[in-house]
Structure formats: C-alpha cells, structure tokens
N, C-alpha and C positions, 0 to 999 in steps of 0.2 A: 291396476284396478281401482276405478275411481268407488270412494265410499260410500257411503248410502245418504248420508248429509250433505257430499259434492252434487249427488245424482238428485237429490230433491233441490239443490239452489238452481237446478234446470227449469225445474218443473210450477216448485210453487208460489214465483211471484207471477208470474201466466194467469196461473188458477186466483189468484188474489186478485190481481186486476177483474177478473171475469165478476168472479163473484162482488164487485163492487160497484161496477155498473152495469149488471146485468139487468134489475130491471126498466135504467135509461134507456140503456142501448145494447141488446141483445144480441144483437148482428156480432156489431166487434165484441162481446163477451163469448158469441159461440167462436170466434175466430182465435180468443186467446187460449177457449180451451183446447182447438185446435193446433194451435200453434205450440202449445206446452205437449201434447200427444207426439207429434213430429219428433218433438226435440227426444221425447222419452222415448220412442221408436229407436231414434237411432242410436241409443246407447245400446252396445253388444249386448246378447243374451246372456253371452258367455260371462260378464260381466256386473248385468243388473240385477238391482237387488232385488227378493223376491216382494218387498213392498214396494216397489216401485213399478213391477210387473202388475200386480193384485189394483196399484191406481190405477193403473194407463187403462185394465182392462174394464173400471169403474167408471171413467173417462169417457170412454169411446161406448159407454151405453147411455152415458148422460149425452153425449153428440149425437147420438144415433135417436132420441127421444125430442132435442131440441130442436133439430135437424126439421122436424115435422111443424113444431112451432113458431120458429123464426124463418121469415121469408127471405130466404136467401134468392139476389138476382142474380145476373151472368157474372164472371169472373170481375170485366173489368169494373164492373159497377159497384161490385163489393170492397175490392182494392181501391176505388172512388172515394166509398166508404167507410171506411177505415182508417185511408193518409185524412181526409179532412177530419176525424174525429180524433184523432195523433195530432193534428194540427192546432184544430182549438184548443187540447189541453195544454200543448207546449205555449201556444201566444198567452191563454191565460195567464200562466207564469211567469212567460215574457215580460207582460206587459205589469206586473208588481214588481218584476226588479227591475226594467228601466225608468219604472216610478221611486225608488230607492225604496220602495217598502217592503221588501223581501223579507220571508223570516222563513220559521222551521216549515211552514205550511205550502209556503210556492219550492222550499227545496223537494218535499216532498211530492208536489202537483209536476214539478222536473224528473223526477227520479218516474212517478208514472208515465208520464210521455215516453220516456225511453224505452218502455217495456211496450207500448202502442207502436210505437214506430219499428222495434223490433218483430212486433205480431208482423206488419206489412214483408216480413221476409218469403211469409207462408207464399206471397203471391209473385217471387221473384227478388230479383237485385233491387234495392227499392233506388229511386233517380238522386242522382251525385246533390239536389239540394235538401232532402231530405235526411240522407249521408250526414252532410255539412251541420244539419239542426242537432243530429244524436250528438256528436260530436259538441257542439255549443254547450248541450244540455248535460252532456256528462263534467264539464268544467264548472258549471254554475252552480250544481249540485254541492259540488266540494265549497264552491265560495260563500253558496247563502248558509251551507252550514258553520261556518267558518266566522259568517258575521253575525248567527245567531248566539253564537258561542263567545262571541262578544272580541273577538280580533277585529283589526283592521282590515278596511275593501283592502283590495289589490292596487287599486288605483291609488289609495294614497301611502301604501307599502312601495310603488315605485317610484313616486315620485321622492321620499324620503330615500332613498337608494341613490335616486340622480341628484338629490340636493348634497349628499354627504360628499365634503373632502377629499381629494385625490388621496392624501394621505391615508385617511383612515382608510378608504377603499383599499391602496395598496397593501396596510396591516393587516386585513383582512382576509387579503390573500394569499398573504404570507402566512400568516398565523394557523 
C-alpha cells in the first residue's frame, strides 16, 4: 500500500506545473491538471488515501469549471499543443546549457519540461523523439545540478579518467 506522501509525488508536481503557467497557457495547465487526475484515478480505491480522494474530487470540479473557460480544440490539435509547449521549455534550457551557462534555474526549466512531456502521455505513447528528449532531460538535470553545486561537467571528469595512467586505473580496480 503505497503512502499518502508516495500518492501525492503522483499528483503534485502536475498541479504545480498547472498552477504556474496557467495564466500563460491555460490549455496545457488544464491538461496537467488532467493528467495528475488520471494518474490519481488509477491508484486503487482500496488503497488511496482519503486526502487524496477529497483532491482528485476538488480536481475534477476545478476541470469541469475550466473546462468551460479554456478552449479546448480536437484531440490532435491539443496534443499539437502541448508537445510544442514541452518543447519550448525543453530548447529553452537546451539552449543555456549548450551555451555553458546553466545553473540551478535551466536545471530547474529541465526538471519542468519533463513533467510537460510527461502531461503528453494523457494523449497516448508520446513519438520515440520526444521519448529521446525526457530521457536527455532527466541526465541534464543531475548534471547542471551537479555543476551548480560546484563539481566538475562530465566532459572534463572524462577526459581526466582517459588521461589517467594505465597503472593507477589498474589500482583502481583493484583497490
């Protein structure tokens, strides 16, 4: 039986995305809170907690209210939608770290994208390049915080690996 702490890390970075650009972009904020409802659906009854029950059903009035407010078009057009507004935030970020100026704030604009590109599941298996991006973006996330934190990139942790001594490498793996 998962806890009521496991069963809200479903629920409310969804709702935190939403509520953060919901006045930009409405569309994908109703979709995240749709997409965090799903998620809270499909934990067993037999299992959820009753404040988890008491949101989803807080949830799904605030969808059924916004629902009226935001113009939602055909399916694909929203999924249209959606992947390009997952997209901008990911290139945003992209493009400060392959500027080498990443810090806590594009780890941060990383770590959102991934919960955007995760909303796109609402409308199916999202396409194998999009796949590919969450995947980028969950590595980058570990690294720009990594260099915010004042470590070494990765790139020159390897090549310090490849310049080191057969010998010591051997110790190393001995050791």
């Amino acid at each position: 039986m998962a806890t009521l702490e496991e069963q809200k890390k479903l629920l409310v970075p969804f709702l935190q995305r939403a509520q953060e650009i919901e006045r930009a972009e409405p569309k994908v904020a109703y979709y995240c809170r749709m997409y965090a409802l799903e998620q809270g659906l499909d934990i067993p009854k037999t299992t959820r907690a009753p404040e988890i029950t008491g949101l989803l059903e807080v949830l799904m009035g605030k969808l059924e209210k916004d629902r009226a407010a935001v113009t939602l078009g055909a399916r694909d057009e929203d999924q249209a939608h959606c992947e390009n507004f997952a997209l901008a935030v990911f290139n945003r970020a992209d493009r400060v770290d392959r500027a080498g100026r990443a810090d806590k704030a594009t780890a941060v604009t990383f770590y959102a994208a991934s919960y955007f590109f995760e909303v796109l599941r609402h409308f199916g298996e999202p396409p194998a390049d999009i796949q590919q991006k969450q995947r980028v973006r969950s590595g980058r996330v570990a690294v720009v915080l990594l260099l915010v934190a004042g470590w070494l990139p990765c790139t020159v942790l390897t090549q310090r690996c490849m310049r080191r001594p057969a010998k010591q490498n051997q110790r190393v793996r001995s050791g």
